[in-house]
Structures are given as C-alpha cells and as structure tokens.
PQR file with spaces between the fields and no chain letter, atoms N, CA, C, O and H, PARSE charges and radii, in Angstrom:
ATOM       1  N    UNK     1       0.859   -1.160    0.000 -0.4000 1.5000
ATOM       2  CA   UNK     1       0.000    0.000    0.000 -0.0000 2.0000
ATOM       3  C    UNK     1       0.914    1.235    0.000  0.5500 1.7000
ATOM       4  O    UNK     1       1.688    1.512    0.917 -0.5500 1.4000
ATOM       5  N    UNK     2       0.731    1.998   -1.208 -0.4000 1.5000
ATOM       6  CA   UNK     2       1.474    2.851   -0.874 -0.0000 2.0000
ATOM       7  C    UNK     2       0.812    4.824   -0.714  0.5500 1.7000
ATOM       8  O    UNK     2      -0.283    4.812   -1.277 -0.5500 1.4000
ATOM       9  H    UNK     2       0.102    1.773   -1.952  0.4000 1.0000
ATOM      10  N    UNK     3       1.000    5.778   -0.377 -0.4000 1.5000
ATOM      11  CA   UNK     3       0.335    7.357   -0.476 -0.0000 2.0000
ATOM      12  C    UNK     3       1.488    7.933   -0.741  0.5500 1.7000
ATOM      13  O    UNK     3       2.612    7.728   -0.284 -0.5500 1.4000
ATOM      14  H    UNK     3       1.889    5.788    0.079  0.4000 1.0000
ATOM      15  N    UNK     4       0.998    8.855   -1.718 -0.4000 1.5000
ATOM      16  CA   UNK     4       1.608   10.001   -2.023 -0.0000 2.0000
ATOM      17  C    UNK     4       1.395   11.602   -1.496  0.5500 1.7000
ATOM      18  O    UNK     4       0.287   11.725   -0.974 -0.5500 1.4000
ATOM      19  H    UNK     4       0.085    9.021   -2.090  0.4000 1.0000
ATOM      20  N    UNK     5       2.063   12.660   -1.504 -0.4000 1.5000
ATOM      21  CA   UNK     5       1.599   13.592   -1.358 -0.0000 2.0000
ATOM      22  C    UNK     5       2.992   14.416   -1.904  0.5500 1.7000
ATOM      23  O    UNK     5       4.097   14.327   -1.369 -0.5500 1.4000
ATOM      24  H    UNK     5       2.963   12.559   -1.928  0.4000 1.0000
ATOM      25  N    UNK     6       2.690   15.168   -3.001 -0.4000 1.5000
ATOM      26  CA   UNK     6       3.912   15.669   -3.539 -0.0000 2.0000
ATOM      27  C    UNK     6       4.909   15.162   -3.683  0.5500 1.7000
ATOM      28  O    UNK     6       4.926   14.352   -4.610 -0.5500 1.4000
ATOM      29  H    UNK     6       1.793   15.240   -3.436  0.4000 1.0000
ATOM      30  N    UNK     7       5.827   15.289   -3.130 -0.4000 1.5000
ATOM      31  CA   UNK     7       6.953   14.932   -3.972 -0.0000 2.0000
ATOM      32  C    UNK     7       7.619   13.406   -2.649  0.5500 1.7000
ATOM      33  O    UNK     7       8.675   12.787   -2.524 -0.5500 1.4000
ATOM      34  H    UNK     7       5.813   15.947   -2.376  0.4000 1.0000
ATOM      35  N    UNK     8       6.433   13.404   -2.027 -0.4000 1.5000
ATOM      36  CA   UNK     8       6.709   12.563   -0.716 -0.0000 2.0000
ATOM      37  C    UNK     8       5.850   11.080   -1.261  0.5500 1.7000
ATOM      38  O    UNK     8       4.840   10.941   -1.951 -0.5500 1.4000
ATOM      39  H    UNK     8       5.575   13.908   -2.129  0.4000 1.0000
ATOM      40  N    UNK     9       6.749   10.118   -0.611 -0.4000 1.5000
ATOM      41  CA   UNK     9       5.685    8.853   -0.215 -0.0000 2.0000
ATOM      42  C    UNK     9       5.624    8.151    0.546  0.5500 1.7000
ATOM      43  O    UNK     9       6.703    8.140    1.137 -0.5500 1.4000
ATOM      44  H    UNK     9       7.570   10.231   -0.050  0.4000 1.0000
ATOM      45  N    UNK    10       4.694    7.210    1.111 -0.4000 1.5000
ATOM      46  CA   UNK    10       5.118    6.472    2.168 -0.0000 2.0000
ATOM      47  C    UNK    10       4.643    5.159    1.654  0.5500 1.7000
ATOM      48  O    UNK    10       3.578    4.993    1.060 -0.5500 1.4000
ATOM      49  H    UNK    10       3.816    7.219    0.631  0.4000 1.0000
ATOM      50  N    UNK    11       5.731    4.023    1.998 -0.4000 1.5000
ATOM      51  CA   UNK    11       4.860    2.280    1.229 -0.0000 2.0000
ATOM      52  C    UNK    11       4.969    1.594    2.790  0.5500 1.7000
ATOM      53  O    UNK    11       5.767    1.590    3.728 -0.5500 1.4000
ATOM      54  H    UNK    11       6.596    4.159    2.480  0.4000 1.0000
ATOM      55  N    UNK    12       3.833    1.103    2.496 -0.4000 1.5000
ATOM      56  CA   UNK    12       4.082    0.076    3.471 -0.0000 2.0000
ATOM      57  C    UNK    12       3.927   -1.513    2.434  0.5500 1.7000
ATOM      58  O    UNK    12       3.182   -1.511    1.454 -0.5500 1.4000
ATOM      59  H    UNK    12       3.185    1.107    1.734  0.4000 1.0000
ATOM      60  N    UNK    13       4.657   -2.658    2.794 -0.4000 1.5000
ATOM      61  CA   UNK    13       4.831   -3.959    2.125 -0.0000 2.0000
ATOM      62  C    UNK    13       5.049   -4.945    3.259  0.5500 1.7000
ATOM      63  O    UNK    13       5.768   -4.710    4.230 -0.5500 1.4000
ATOM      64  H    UNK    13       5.262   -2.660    3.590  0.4000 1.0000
ATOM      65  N    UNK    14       4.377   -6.058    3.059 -0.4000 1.5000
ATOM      66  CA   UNK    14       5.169   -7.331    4.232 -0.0000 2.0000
ATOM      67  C    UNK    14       5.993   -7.956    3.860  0.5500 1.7000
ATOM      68  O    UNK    14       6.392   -7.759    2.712 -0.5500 1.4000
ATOM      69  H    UNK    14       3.792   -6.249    2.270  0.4000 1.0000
ATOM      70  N    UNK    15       6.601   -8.985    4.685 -0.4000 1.5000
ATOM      71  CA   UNK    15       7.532   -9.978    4.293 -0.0000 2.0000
ATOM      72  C    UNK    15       7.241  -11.115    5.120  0.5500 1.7000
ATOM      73  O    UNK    15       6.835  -11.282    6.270 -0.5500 1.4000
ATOM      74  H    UNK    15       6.277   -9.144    5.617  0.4000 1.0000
ATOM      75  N    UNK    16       7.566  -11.807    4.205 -0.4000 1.5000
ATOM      76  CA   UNK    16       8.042  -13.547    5.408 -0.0000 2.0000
ATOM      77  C    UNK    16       9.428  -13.919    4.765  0.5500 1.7000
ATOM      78  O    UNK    16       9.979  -13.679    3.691 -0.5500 1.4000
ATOM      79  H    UNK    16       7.897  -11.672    3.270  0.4000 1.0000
ATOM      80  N    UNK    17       9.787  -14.717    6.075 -0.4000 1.5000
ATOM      81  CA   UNK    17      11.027  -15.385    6.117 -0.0000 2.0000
ATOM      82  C    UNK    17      11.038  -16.759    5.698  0.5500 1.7000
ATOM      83  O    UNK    17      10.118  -17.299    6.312 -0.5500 1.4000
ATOM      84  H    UNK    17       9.339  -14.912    6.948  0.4000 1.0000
ATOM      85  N    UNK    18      11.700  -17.723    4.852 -0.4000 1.5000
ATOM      86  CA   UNK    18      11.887  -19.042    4.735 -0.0000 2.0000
ATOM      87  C    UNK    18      12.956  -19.167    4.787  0.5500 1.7000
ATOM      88  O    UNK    18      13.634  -18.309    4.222 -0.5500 1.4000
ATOM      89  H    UNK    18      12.448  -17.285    4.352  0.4000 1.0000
ATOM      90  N    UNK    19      13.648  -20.301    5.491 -0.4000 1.5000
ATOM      91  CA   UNK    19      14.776  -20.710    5.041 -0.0000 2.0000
ATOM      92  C    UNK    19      15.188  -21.445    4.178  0.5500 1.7000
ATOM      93  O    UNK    19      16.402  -21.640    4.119 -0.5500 1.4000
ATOM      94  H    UNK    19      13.097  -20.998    5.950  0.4000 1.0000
ATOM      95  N    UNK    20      13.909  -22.357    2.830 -0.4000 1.5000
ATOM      96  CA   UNK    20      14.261  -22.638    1.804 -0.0000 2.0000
ATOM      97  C    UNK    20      12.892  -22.489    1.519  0.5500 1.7000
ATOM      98  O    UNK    20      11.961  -22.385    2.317 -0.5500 1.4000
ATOM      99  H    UNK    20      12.923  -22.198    2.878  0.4000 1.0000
ATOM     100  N    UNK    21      12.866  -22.491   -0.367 -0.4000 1.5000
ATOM     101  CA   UNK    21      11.784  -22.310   -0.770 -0.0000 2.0000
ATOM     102  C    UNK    21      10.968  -22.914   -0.495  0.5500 1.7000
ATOM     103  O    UNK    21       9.853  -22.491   -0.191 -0.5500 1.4000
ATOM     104  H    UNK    21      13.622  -22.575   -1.016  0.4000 1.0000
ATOM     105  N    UNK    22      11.287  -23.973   -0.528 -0.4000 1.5000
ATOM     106  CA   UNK    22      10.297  -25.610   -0.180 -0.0000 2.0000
ATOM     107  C    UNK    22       9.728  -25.362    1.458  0.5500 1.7000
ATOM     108  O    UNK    22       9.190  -26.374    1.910 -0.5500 1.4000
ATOM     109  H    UNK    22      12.193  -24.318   -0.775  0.4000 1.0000
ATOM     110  N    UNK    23       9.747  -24.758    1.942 -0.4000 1.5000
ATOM     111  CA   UNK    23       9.241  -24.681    3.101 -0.0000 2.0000
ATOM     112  C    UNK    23       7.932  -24.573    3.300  0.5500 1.7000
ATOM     113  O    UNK    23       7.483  -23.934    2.348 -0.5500 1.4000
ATOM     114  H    UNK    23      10.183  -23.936    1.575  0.4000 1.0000
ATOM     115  N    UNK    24       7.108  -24.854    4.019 -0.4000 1.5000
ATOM     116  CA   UNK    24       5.450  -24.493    4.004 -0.0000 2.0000
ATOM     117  C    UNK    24       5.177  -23.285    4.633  0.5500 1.7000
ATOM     118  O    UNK    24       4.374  -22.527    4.088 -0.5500 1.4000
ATOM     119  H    UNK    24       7.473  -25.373    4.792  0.4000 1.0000
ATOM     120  N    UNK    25       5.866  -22.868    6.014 -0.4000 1.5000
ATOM     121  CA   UNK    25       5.301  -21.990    6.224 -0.0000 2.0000
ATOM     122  C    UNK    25       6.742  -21.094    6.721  0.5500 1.7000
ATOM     123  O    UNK    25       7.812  -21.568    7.103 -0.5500 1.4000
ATOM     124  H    UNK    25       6.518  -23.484    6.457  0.4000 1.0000
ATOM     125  N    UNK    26       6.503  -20.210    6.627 -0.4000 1.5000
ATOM     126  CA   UNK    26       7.358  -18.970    7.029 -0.0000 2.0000
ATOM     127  C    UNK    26       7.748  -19.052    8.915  0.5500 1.7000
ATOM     128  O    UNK    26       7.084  -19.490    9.855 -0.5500 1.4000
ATOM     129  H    UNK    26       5.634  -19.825    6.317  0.4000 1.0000
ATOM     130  N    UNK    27       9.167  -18.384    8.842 -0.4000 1.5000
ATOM     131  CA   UNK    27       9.819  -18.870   10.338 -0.0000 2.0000
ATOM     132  C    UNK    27       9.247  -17.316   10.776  0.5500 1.7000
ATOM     133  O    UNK    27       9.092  -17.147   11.986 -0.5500 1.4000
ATOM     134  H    UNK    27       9.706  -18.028    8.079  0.4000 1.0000
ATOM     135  N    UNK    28       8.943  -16.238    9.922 -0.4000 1.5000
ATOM     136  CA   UNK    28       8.507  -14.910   10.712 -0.0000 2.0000
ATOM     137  C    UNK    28       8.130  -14.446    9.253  0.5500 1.7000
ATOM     138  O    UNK    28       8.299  -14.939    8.138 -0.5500 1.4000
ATOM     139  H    UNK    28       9.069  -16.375    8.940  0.4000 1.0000
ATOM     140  N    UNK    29       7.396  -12.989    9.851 -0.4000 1.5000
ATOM     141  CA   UNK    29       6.667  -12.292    8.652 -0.0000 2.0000
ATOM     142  C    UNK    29       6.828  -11.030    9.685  0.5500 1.7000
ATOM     143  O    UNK    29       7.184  -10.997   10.863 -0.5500 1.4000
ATOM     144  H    UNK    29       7.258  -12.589   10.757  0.4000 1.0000
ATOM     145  N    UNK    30       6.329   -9.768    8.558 -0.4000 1.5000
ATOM     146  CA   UNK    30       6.346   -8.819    9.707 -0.0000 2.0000
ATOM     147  C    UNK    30       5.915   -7.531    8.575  0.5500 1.7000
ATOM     148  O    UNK    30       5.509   -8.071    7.545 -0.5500 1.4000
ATOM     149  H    UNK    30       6.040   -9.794    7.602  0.4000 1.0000
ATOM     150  N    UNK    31       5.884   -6.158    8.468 -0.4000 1.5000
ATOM     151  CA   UNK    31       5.830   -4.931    7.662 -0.0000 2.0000
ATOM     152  C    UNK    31       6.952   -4.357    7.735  0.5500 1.7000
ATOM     153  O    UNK    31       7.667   -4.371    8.737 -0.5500 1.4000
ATOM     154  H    UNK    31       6.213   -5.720    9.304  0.4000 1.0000
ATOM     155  N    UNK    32       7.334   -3.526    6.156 -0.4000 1.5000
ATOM     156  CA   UNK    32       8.475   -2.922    6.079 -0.0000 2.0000
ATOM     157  C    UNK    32       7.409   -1.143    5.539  0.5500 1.7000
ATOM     158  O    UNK    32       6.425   -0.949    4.825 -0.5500 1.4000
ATOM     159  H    UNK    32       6.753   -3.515    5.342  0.4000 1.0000
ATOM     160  N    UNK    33       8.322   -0.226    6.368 -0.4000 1.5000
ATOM     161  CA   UNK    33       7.547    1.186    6.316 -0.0000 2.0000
ATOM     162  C    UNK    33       8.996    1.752    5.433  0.5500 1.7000
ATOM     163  O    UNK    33      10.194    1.821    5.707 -0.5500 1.4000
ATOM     164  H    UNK    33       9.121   -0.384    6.948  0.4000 1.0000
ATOM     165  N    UNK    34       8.309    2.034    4.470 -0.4000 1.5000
ATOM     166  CA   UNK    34       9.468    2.642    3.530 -0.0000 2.0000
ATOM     167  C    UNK    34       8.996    3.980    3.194  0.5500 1.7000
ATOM     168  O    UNK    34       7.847    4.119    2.776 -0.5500 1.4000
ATOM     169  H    UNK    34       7.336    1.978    4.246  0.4000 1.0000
ATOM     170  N    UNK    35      10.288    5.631    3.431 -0.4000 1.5000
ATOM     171  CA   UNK    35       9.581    6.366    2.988 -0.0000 2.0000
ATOM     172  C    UNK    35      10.513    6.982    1.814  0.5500 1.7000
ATOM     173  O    UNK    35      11.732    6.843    1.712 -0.5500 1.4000
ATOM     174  H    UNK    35      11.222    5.518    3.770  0.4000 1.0000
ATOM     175  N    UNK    36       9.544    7.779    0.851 -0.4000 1.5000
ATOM     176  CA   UNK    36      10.779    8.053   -0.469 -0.0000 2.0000
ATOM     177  C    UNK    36      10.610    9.519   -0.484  0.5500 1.7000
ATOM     178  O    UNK    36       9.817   10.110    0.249 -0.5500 1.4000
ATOM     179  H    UNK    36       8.554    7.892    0.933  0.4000 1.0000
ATOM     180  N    UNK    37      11.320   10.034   -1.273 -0.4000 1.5000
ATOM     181  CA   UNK    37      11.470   11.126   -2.174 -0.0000 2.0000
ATOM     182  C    UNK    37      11.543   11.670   -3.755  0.5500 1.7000
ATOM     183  O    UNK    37      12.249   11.085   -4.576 -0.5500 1.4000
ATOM     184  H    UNK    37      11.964    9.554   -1.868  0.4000 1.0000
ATOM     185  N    UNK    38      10.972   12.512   -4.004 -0.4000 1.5000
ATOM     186  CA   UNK    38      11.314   12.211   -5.514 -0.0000 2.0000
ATOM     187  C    UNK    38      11.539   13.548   -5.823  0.5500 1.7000
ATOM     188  O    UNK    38      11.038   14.630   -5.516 -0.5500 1.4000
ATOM     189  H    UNK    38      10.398   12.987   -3.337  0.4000 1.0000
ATOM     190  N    UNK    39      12.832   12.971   -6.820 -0.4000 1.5000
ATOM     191  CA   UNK    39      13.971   14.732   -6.782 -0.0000 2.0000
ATOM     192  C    UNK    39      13.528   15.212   -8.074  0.5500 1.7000
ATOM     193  O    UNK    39      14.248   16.068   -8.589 -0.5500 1.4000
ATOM     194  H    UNK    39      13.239   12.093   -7.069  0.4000 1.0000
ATOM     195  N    UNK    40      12.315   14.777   -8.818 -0.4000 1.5000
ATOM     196  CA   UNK    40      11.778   15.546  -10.069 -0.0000 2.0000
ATOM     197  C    UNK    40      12.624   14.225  -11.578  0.5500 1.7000
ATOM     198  O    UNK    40      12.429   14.167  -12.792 -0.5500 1.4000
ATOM     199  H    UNK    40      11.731   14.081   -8.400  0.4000 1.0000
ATOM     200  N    UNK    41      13.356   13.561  -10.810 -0.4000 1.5000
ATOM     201  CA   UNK    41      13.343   12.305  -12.071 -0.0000 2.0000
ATOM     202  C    UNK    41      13.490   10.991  -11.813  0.5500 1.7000
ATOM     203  O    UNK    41      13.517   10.072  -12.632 -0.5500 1.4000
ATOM     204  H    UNK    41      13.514   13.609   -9.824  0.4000 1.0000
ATOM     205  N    UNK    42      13.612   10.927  -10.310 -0.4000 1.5000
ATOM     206  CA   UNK    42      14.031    9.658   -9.722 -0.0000 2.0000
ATOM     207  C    UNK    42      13.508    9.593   -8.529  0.5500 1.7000
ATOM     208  O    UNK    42      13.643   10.665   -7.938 -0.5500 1.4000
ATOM     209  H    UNK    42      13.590   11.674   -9.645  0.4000 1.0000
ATOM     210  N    UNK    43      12.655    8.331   -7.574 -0.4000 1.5000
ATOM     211  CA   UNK    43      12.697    8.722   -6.152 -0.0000 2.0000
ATOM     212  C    UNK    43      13.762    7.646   -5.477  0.5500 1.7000
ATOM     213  O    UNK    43      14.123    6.514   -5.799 -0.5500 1.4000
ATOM     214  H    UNK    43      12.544    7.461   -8.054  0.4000 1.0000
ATOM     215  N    UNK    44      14.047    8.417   -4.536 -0.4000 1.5000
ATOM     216  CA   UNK    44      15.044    7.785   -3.283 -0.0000 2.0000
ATOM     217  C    UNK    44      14.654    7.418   -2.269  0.5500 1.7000
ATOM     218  O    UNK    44      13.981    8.189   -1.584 -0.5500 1.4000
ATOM     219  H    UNK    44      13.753    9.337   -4.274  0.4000 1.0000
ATOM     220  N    UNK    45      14.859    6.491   -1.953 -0.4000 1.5000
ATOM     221  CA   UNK    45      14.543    6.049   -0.473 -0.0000 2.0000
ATOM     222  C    UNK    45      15.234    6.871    0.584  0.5500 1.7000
ATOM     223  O    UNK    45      16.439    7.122    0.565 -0.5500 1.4000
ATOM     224  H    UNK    45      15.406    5.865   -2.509  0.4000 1.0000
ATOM     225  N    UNK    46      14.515    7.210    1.364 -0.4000 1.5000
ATOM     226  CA   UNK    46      14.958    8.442    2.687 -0.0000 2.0000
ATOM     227  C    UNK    46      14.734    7.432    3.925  0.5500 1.7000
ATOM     228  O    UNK    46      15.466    7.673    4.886 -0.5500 1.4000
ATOM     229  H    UNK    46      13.536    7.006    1.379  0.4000 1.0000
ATOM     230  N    UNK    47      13.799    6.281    4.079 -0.4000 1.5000
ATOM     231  CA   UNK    47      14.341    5.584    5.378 -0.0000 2.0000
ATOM     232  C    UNK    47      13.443    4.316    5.088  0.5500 1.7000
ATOM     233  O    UNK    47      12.516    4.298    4.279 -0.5500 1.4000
ATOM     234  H    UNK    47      13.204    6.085    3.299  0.4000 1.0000
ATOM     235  N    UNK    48      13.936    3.071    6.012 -0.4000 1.5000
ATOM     236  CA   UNK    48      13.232    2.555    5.980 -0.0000 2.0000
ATOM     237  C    UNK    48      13.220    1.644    7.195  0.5500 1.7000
ATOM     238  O    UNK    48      14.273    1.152    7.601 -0.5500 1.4000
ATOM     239  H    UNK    48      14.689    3.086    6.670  0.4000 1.0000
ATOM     240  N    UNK    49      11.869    1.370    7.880 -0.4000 1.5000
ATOM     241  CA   UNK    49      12.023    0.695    9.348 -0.0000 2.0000
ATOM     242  C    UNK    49      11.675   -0.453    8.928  0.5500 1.7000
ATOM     243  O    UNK    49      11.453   -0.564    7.722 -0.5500 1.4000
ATOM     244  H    UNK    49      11.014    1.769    7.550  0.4000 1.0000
ATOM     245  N    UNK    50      11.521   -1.716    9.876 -0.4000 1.5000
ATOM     246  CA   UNK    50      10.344   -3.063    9.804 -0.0000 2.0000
ATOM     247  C    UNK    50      10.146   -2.978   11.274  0.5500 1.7000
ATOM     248  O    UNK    50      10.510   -2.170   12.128 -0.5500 1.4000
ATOM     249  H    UNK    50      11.702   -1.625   10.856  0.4000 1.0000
ATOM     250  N    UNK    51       9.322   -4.282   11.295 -0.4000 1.5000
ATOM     251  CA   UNK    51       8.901   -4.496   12.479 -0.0000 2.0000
ATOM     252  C    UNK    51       8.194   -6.090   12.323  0.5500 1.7000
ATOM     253  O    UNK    51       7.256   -6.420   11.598 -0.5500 1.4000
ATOM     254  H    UNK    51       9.026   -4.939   10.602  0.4000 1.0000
ATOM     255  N    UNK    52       9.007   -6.940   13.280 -0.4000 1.5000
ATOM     256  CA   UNK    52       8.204   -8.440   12.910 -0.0000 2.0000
ATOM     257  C    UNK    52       6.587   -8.617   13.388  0.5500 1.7000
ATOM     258  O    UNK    52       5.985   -7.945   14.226 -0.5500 1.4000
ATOM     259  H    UNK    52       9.770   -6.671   13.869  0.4000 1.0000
ATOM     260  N    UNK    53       6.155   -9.599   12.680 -0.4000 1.5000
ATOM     261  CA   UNK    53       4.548   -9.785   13.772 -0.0000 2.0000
ATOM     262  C    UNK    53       4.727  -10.907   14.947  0.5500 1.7000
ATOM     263  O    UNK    53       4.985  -12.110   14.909 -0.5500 1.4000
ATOM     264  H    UNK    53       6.644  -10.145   12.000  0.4000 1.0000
ATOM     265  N    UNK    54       4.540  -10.217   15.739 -0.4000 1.5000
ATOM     266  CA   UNK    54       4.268  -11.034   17.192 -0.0000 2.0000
ATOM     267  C    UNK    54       3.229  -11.191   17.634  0.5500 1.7000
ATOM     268  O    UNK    54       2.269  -10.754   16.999 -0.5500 1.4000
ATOM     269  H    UNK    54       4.330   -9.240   15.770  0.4000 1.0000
ATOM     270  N    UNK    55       3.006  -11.910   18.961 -0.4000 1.5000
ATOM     271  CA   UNK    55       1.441  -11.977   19.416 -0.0000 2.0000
ATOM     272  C    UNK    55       0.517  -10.443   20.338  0.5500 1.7000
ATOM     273  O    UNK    55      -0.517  -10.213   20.964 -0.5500 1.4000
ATOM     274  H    UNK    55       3.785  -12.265   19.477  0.4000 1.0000
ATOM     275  N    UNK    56       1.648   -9.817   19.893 -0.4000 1.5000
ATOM     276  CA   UNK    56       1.181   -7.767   20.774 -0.0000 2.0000
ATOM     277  C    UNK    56       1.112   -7.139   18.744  0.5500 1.7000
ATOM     278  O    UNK    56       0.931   -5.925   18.830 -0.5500 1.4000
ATOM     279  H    UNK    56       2.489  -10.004   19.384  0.4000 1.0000
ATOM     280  N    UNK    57       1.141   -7.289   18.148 -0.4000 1.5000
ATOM     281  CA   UNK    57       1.115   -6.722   16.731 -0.0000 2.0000
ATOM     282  C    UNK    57       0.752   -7.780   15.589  0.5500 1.7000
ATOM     283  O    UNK    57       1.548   -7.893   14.657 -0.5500 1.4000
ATOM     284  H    UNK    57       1.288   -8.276   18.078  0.4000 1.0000
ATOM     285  N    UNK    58      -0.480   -8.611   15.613 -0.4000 1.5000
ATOM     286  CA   UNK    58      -0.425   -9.530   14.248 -0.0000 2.0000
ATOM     287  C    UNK    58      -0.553   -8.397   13.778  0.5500 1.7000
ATOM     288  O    UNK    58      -0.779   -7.279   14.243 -0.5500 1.4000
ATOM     289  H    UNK    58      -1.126   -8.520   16.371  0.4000 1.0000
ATOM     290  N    UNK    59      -0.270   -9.095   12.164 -0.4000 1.5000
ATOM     291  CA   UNK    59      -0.087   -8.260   10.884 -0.0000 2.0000
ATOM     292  C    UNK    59      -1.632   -7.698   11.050  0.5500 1.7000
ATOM     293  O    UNK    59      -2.183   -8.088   12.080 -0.5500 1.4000
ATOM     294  H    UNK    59      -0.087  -10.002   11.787  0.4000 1.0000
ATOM     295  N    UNK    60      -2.489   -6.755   10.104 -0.4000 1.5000
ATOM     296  CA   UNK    60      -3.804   -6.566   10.008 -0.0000 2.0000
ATOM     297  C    UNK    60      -3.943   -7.017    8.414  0.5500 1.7000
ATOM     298  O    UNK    60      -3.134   -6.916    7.491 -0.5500 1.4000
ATOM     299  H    UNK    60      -2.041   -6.439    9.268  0.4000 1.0000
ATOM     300  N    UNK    61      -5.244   -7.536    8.458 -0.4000 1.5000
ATOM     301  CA   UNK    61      -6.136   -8.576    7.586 -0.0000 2.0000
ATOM     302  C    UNK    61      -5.850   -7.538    6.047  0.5500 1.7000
ATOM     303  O    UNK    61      -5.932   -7.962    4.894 -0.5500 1.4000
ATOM     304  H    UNK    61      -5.901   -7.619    9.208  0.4000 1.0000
ATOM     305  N    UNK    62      -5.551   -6.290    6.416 -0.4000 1.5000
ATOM     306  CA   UNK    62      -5.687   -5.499    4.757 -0.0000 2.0000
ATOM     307  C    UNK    62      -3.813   -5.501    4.192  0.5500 1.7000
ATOM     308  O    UNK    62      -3.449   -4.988    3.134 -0.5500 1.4000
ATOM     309  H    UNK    62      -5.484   -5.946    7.352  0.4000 1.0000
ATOM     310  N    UNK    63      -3.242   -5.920    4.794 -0.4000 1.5000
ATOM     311  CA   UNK    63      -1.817   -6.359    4.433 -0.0000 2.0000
ATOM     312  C    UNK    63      -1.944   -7.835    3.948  0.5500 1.7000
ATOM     313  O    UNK    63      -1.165   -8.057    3.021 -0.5500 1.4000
ATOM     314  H    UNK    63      -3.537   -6.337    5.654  0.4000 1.0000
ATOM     315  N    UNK    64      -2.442   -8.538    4.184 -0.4000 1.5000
ATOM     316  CA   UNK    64      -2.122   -9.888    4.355 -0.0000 2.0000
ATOM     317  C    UNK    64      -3.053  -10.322    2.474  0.5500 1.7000
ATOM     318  O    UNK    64      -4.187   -9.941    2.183 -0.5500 1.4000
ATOM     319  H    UNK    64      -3.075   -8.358    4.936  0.4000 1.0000
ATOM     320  N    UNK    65      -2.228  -11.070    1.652 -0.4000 1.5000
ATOM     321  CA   UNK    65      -2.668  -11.491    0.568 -0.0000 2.0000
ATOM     322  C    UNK    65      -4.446  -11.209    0.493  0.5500 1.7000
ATOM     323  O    UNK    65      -5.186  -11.725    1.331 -0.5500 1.4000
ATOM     324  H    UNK    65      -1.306  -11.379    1.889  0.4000 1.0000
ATOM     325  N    UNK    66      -4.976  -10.328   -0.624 -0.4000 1.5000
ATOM     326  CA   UNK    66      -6.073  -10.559   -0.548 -0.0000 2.0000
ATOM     327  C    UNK    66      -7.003   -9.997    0.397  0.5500 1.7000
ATOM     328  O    UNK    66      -8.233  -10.016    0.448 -0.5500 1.4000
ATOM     329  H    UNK    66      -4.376   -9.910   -1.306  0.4000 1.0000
ATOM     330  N    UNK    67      -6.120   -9.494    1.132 -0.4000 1.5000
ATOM     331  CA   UNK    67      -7.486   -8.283    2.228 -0.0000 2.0000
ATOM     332  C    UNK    67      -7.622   -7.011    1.729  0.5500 1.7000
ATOM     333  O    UNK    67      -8.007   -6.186    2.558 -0.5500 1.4000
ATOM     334  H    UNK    67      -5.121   -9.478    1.091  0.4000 1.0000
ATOM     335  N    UNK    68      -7.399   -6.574    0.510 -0.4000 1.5000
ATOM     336  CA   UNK    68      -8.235   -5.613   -0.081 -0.0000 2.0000
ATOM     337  C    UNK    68      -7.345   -4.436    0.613  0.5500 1.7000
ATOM     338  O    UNK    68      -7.869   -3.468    1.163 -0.5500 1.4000
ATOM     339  H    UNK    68      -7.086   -7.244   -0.163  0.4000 1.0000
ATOM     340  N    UNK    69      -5.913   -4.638    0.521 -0.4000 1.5000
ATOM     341  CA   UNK    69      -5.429   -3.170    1.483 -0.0000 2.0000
ATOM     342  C    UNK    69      -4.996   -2.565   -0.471  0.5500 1.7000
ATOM     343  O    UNK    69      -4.746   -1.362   -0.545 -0.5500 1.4000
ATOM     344  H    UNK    69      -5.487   -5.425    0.074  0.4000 1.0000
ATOM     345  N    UNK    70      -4.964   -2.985   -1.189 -0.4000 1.5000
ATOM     346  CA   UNK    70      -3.992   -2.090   -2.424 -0.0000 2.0000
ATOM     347  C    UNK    70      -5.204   -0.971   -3.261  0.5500 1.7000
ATOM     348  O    UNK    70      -4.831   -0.223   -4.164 -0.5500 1.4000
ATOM     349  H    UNK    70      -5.167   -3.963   -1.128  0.4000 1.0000
C-alpha cells in the first residue's frame, strides 16, 4: 500500500522469512515502512524501518494477501 503527497511517499509492504523455498510456512513475517522522495526524475529512499509480527502486533487482515489493502 502505498500514499503520495507531492513529492513525498510512504509504502508500506510485508515480508516472510523461509529458510528454503520448499518450506510451508514462514519462520517470521512482519511490515516494512518505507519512505521516499522524488527529486523531479528519480525517487530515493529516505528511510526505511520493519517491524516483525508477534502476538502484541499480528499483521492486520488489509496487508495480508487478498485483504483488499492495495
């Protein structure tokens, strides 16, 4: 999911972890908050945090494949 506002943006994206492809389920997952800039021909990334999901932060249902967050 990402917003714009001028020359600013902010994405948010998840991730999971496998340690091989073949794996079934992921060892962690979590959101990455990425924010950019755009210098009029290119944007740059200006920072970017994560944060894993634990049992004080599951992910929310509009991140997660198919919950209608895009």
């Amino acid at each position: 999911m990402t917003e714009e506002y001028g020359v600013i943006a902010h994405a948010f994206s998840t991730y999971e972890s496998r340690r091989s492809a073949s794996d079934p389920e992921p060892f962690t997952r979590g959101i990455n908050s990425i924010q950019l800039m755009n210098d009029g021909s290119r944007w740059w990334v200006v920072s970017i945090f994560w944060l894993g999901e634990g049992p004080d932060h599951p992910l929310p249902a509009k991140y997660l494949p198919g919950g209608g967050g895009g």
